[in-house]
N, C-alpha and C positions, 0 to 999 in steps of 0.2 A: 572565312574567305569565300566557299564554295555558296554560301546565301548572299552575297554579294555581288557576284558573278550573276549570278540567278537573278537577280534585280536587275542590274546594268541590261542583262539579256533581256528579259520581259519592257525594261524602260524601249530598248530596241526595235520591239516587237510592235508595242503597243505607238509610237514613231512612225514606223511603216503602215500602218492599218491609220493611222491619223493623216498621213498624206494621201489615202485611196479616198477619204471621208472628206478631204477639201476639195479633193477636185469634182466629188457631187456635192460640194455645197452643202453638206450633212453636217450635224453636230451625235457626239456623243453623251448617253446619259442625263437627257433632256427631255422629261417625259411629257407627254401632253400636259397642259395647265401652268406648267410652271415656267419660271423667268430666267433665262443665262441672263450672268452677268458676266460681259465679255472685261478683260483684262489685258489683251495681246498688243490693240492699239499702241500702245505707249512706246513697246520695244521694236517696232515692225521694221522702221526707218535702219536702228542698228542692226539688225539681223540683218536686212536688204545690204547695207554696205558690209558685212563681215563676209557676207558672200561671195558678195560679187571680188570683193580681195583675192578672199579664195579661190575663186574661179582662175584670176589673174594670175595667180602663182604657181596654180596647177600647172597653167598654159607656159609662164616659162621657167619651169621647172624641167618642164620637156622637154621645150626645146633646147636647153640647155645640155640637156645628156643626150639628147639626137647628137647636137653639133660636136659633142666631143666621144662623139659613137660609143659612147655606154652600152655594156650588154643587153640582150633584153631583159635579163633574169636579176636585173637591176633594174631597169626604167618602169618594166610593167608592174612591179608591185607597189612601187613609190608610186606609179601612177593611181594603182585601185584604189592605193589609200586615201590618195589625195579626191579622189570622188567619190568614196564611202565617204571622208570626213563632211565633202558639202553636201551630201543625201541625208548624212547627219543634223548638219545646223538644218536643211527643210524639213526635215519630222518635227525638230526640236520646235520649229515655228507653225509648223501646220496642227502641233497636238495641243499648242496654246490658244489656236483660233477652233481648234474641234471641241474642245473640251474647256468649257466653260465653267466660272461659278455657277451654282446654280440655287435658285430658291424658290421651294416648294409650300404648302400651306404646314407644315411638318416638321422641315428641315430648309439650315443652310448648310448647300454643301464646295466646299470650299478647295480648288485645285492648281498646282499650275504644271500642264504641260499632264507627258507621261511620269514625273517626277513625283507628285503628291496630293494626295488626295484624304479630304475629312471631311467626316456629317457630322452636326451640329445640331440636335434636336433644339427645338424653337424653344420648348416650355422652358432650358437652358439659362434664354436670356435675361442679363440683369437689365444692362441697358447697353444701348448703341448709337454711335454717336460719328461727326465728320474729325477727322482731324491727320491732315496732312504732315507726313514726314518725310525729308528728302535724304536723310544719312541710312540708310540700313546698308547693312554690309553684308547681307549675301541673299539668294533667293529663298531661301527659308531656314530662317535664327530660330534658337529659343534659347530664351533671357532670363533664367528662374522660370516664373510660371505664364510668360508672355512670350506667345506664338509672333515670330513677323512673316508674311507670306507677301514680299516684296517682287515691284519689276519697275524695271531701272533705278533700283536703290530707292524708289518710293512705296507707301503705303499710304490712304486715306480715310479706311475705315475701320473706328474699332469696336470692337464687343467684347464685353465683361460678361463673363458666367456666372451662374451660382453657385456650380458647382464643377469643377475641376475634369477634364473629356481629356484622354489619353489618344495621343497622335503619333504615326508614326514616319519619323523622318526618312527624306529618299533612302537611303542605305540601308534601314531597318531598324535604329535607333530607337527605343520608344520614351515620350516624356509626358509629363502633365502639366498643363495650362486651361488658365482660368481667366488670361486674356490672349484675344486674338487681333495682329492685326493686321488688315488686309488692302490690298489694291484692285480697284475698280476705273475699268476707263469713262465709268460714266455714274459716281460715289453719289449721288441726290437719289437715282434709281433704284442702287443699293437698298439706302436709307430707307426709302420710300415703300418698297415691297419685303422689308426686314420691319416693320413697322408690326407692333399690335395688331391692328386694325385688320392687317392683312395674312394675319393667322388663326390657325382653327384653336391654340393655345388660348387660356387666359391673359389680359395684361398684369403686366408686374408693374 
């Protein structure tokens, strides 16, 4: 429970330092030479409306126990919370636009949000390929030995291993998968710099 806690707290952390890194327009973990492969697009629109709800609820929430003069030692922590929670959903959306897939001559490495994070050595690859899936049921499954690293219950790209790369789930969970598959807002690009051609590996 206490390495659990430790996670949630670090996903926290790393949240907060992802909304200092949007508002300069900075990405994380993106070294010279190599390619983000952004993912956030898809979800933005939701995030934007679960917000602004929030915002709405906040507001009369408030005013609701102003009018029925609620103490304060009642209003103002219902209050913090309810603006911790939407300081919450903007980390949650700002560490998805900072912190990008990302692909190196080396490695793919594969993220969403402060939540999860894998590298993927290239020489790895069996093959990789387009194919869209609109059922996944949560942001990041494992199915036996298939990774799904979904947003908005889609994914469109996948890659086969040769050999079997151990990941570790948000909570600290660990599994082994030999397929991965993943969401890109823009899956030909993917494709295209996940390609042979475009690593220092041999092709398979």
């Amino acid at each position: 429970m206490i390495a659990i806690i430790r996670r949630i707290a670090g996903f926290d952390a790393k949240g907060m330092v992802s909304l200092v890194l949007w508002a300069l327009r900075r990405r994380n973990g993106v070294p010279p030479g190599s390619v983000e492969i952004a993912y956030a697009k898809e979800q933005t629109t939701t995030f934007v409306i679960l917000l602004i709800l929030m915002a709405v609820e906040t507001v009369v929430i408030d005013v609701i126990l102003r009018a029925i003069e609620a103490p304060e030692a009642l209003r103002l922590p219902i209050l913090f919370l309810d603006l911790y929670g939407i300081l919450i959903g903007l980390a949650v959306m700002a560490a998805c636009v900072t912190r990008p897939h990302v692909v190196t001559a080396t490695e793919l490495r594969l993220r969403y949000g402060a939540f999860f994070d894998v590298r993927i050595p290239r020489e790895q690859f069996a093959t990789i390929r387009l194919s869209r899936n609109y059922n996944e049921t949560s942001m990041v499954t494992v199915t036996g030995t298939r990774l799904s690293l979904a947003v908005s219950s889609q994914t469109n790209v996948i890659v086969n291993l040769t050999d079997p790369i151990t990941i570790t789930r948000p909570l600290g969970r660990k599994a082994q998968v030999t397929t991965i598959r993943f969401f890109a807002d823009n899956p030909t690009l993917a494709l295209t710099e996940l390609s042979p051609r475009n690593s220092d590996a041999p092709a398979k």
